[in-house]
N, C-alpha and C positions, 0 to 999 in steps of 0.2 A: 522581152518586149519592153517597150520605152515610149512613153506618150506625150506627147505638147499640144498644150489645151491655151487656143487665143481665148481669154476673157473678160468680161469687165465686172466692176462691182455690181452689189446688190442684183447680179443674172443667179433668178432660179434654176436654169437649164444648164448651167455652167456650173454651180454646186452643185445639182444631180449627177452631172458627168464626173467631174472628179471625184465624189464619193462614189460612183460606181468602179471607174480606176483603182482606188485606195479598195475596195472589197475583194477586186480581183488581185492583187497584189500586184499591181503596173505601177513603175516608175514614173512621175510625169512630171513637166515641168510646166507654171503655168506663164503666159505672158497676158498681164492686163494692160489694156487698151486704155489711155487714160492718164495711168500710173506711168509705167516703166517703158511704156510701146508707144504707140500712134495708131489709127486707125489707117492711116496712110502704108504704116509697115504692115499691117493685116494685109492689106490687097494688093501687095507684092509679094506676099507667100501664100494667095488666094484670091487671086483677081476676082471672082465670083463671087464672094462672099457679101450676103447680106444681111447677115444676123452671125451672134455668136452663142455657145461655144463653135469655134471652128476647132475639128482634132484630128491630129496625122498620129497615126500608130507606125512604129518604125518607119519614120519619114515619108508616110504614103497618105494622105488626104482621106479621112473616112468621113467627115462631115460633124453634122450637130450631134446632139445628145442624141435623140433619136436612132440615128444611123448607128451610131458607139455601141449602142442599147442593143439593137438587131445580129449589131458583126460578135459581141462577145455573151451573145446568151441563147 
């Protein structure tokens, strides 16, 4: 399994997610908004999105931390 986690700095909910990744032992990779992205490139891999983490587990869209939290526990 392999995970990409959209995030930006200083997000609580976005280091919750990826340490909970890093526990399960999933590969992720992150892309921060800000840094190295855009928020522009977020909502063409997520038109929807209004807040982040946004996370796709095996290129499939599972949502915020919340949802990540629910799909793997």
């Amino acid at each position: 399994m392999k995970a990409l986690v959209w995030s930006k700095e200083n997000c609580p909910y976005c280091e919750q997610a990826k340490s909970l990744l890093e526990s399960k032992g999933i590969e992720f990779e992150v892309r921060t908004i800000g840094a190295e992205y855009t928020k522009e490139q977020l909502l063409e891999a997520v038109p929807t999105a209004l807040t982040v983490p946004q996370i796709f587990l095996d290129g499939e869209l599972v949502g915020g931390y919340t949802e990540l939290k629910k799909k793997l526990t």
